[in-house]
Backbone as XML, in Angstrom:
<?xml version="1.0"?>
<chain id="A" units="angstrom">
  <residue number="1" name="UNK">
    <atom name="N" x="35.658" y="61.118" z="-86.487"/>
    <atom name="CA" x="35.478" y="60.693" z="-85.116"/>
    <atom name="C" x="36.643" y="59.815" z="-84.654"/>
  </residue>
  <residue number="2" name="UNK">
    <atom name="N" x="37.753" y="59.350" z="-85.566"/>
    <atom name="CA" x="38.584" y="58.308" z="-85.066"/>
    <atom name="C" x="37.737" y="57.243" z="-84.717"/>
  </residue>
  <residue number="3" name="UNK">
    <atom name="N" x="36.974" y="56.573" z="-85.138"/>
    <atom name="CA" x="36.446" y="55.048" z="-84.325"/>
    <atom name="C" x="37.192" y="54.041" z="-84.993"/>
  </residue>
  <residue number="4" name="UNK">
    <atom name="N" x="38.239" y="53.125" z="-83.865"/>
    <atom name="CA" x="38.221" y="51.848" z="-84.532"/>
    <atom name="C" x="38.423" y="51.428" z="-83.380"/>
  </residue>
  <residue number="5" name="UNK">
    <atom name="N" x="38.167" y="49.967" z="-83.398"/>
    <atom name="CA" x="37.991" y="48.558" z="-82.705"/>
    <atom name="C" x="38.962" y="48.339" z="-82.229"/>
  </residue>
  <residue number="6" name="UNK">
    <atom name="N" x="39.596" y="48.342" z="-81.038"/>
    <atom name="CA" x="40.756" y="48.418" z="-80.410"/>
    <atom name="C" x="40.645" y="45.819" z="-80.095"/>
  </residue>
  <residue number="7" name="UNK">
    <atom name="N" x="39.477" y="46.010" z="-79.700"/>
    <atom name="CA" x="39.575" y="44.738" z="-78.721"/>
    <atom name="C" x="37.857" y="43.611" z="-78.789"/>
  </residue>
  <residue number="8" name="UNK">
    <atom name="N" x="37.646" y="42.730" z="-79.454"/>
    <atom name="CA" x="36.778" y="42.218" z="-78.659"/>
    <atom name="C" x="36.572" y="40.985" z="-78.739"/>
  </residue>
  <residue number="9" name="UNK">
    <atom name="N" x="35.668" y="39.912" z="-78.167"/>
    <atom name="CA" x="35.962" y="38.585" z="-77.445"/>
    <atom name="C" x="34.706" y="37.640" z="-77.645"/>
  </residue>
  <residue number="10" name="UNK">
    <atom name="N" x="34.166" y="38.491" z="-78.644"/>
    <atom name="CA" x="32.317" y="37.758" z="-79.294"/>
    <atom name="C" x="31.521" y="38.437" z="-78.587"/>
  </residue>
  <residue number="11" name="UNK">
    <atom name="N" x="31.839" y="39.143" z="-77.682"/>
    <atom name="CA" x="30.499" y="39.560" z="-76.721"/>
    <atom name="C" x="30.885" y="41.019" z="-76.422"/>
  </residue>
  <residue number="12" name="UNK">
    <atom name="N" x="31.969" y="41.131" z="-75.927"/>
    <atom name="CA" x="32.612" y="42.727" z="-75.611"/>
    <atom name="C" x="33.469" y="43.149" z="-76.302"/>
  </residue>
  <residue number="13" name="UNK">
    <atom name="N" x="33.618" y="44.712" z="-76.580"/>
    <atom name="CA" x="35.197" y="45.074" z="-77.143"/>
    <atom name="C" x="35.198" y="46.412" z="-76.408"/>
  </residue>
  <residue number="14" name="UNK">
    <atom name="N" x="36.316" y="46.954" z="-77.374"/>
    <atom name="CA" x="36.552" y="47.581" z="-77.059"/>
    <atom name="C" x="36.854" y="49.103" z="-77.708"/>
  </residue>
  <residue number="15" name="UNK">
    <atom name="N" x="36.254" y="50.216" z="-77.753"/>
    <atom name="CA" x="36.339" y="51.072" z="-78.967"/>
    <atom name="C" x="37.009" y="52.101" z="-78.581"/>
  </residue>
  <residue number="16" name="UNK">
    <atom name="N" x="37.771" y="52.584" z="-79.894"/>
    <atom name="CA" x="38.896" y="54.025" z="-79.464"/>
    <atom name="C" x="38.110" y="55.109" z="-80.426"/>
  </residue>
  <residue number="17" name="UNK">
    <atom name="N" x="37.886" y="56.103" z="-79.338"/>
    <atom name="CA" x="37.895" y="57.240" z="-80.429"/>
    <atom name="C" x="38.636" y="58.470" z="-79.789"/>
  </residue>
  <residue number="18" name="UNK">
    <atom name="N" x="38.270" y="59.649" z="-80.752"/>
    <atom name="CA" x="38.602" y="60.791" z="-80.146"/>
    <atom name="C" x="38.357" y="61.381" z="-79.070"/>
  </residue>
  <residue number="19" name="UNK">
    <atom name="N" x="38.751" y="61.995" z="-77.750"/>
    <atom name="CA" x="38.202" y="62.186" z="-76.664"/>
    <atom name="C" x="37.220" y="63.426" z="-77.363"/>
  </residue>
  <residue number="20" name="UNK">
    <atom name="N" x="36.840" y="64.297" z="-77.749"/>
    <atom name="CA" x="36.248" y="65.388" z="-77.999"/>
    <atom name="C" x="35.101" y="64.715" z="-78.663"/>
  </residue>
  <residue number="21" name="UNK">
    <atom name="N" x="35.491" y="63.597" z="-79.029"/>
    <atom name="CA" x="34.227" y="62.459" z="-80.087"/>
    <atom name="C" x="33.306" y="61.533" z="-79.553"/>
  </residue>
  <residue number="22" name="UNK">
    <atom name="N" x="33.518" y="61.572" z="-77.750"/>
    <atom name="CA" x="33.150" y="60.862" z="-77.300"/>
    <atom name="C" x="31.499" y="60.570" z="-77.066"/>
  </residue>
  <residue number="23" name="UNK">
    <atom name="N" x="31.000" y="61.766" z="-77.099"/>
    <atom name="CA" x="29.367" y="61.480" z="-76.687"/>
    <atom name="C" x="28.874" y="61.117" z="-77.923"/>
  </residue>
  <residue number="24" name="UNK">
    <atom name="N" x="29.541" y="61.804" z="-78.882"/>
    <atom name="CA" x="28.839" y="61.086" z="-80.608"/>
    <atom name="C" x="29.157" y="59.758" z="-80.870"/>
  </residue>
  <residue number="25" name="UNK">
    <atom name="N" x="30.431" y="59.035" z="-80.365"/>
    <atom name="CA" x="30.277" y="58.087" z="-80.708"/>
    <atom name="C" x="29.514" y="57.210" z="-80.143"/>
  </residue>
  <residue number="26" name="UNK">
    <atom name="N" x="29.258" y="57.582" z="-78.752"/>
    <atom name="CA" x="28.125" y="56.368" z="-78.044"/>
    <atom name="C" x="26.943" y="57.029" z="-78.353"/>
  </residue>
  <residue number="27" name="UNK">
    <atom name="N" x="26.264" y="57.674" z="-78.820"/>
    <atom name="CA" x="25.541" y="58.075" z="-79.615"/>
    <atom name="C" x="24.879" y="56.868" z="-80.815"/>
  </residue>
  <residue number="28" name="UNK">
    <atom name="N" x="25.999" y="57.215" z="-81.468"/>
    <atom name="CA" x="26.130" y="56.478" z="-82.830"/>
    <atom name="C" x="26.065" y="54.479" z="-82.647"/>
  </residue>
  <residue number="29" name="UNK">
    <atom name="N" x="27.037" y="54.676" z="-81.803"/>
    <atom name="CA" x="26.768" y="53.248" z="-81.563"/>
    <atom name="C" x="25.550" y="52.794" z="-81.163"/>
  </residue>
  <residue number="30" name="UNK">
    <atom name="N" x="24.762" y="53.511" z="-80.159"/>
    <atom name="CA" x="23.716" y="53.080" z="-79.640"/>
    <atom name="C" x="22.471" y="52.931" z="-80.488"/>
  </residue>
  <residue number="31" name="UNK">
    <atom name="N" x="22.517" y="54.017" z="-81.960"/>
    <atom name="CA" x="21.886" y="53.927" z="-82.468"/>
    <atom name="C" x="21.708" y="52.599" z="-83.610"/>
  </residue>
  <residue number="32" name="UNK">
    <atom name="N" x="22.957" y="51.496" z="-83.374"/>
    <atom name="CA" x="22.785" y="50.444" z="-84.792"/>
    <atom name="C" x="22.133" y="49.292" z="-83.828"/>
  </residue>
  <residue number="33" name="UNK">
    <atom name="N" x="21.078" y="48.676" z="-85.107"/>
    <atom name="CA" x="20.211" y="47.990" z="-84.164"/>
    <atom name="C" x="20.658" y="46.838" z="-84.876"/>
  </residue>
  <residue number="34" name="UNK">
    <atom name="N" x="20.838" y="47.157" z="-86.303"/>
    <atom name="CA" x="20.963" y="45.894" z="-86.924"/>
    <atom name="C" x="22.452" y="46.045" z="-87.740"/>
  </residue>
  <residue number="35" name="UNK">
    <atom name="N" x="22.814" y="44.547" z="-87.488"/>
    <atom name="CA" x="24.364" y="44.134" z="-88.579"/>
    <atom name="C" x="24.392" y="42.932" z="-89.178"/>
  </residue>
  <residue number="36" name="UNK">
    <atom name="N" x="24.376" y="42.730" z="-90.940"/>
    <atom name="CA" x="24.001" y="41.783" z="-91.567"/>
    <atom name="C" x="22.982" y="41.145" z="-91.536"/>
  </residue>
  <residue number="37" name="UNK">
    <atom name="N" x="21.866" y="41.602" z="-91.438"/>
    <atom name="CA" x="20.388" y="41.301" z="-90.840"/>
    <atom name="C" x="19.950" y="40.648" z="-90.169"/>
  </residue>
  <residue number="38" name="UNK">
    <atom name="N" x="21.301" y="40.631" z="-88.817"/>
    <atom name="CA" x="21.003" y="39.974" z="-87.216"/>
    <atom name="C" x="20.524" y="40.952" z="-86.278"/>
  </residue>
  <residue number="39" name="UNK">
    <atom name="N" x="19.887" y="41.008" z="-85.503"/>
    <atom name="CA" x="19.196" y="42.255" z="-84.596"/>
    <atom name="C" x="20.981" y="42.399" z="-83.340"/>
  </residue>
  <residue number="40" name="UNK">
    <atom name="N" x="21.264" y="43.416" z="-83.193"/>
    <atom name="CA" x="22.184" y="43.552" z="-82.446"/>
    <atom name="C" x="21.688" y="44.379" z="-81.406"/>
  </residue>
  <residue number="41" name="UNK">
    <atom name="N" x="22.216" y="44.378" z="-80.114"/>
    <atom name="CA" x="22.060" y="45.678" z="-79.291"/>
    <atom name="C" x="23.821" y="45.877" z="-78.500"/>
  </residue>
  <residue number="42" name="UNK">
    <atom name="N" x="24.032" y="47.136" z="-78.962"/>
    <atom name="CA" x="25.052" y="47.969" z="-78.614"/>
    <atom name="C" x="24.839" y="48.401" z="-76.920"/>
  </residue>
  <residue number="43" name="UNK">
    <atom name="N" x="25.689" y="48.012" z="-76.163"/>
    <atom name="CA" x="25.414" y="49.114" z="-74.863"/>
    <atom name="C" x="26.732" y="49.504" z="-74.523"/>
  </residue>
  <residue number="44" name="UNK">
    <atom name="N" x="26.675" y="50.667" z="-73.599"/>
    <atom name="CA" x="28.326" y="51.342" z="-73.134"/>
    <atom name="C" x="27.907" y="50.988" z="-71.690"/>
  </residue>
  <residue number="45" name="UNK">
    <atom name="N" x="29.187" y="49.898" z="-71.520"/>
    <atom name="CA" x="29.378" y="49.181" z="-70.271"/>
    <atom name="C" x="30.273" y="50.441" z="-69.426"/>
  </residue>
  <residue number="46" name="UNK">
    <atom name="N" x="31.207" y="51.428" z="-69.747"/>
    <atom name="CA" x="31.767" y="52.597" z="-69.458"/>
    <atom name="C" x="33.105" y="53.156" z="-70.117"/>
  </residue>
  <residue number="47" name="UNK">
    <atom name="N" x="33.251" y="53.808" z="-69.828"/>
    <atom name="CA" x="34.450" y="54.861" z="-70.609"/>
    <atom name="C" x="35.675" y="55.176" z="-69.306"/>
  </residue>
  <residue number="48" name="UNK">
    <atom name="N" x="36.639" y="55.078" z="-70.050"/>
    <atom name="CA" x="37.641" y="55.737" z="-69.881"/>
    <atom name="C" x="38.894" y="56.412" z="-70.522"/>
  </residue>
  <residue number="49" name="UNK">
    <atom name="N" x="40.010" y="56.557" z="-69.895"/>
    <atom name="CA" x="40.885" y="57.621" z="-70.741"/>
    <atom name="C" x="42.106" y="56.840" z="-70.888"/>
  </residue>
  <residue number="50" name="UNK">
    <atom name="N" x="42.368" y="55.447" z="-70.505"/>
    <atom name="CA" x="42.938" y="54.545" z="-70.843"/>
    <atom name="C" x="42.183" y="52.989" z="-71.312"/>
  </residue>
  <residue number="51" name="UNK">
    <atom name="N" x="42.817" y="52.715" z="-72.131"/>
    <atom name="CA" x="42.172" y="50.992" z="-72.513"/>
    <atom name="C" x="42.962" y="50.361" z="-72.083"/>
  </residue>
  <residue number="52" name="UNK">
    <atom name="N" x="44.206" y="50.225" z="-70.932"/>
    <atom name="CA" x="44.609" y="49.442" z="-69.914"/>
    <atom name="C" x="43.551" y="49.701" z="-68.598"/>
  </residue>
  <residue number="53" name="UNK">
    <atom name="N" x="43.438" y="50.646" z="-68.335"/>
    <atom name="CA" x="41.645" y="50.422" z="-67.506"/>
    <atom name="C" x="40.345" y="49.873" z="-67.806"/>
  </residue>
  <residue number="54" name="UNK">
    <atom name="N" x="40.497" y="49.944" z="-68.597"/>
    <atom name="CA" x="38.935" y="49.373" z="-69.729"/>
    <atom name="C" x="39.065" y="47.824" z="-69.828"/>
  </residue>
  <residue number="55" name="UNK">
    <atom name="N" x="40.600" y="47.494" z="-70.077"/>
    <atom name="CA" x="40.505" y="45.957" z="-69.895"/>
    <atom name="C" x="40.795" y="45.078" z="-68.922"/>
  </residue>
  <residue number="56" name="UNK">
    <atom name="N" x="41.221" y="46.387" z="-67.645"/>
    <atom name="CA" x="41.357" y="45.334" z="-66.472"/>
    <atom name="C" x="39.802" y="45.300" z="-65.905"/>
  </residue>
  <residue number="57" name="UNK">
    <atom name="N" x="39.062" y="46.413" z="-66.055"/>
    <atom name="CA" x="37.725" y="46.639" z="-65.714"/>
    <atom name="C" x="36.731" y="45.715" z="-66.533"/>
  </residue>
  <residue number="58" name="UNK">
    <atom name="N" x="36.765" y="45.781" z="-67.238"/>
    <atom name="CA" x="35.302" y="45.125" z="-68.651"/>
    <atom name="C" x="35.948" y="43.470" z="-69.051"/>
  </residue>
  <residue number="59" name="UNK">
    <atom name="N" x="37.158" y="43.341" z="-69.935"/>
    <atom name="CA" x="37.168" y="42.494" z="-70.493"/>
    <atom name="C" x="37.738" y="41.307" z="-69.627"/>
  </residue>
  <residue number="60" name="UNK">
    <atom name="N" x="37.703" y="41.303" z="-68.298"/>
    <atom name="CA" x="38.057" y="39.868" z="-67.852"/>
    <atom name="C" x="36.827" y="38.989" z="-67.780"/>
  </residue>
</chain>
């Protein structure tokens, strides 16, 4: 799938994958509830086809 962690700030990031990989990976993400046996919730704030859009959009 290509997933890695491009960006994030304790609260948001930012994830790269394959464009063809895309519905599996928010998929996948959506499905982890838990990390290190803290309850997490994953959501997709939105997508795009650049992460210079993604961070003028999401991460300010």
């Amino acid at each position: 799938m290509g997933i890695r962690l491009i960006r994030f700030n304790g609260v948001n990031g930012i994830i790269r994958c394959n464009h063809i990989e895309k519905d599996s990976t928010i998929k996948l993400l959506n499905s982890i509830k838990m990390i290190s046996s803290k309850k997490v919730m994953i959501e997709t704030l939105g997508t795009s086809g650049t992460i210079k859009a993604l961070t003028k959009k999401h991460m300010n």
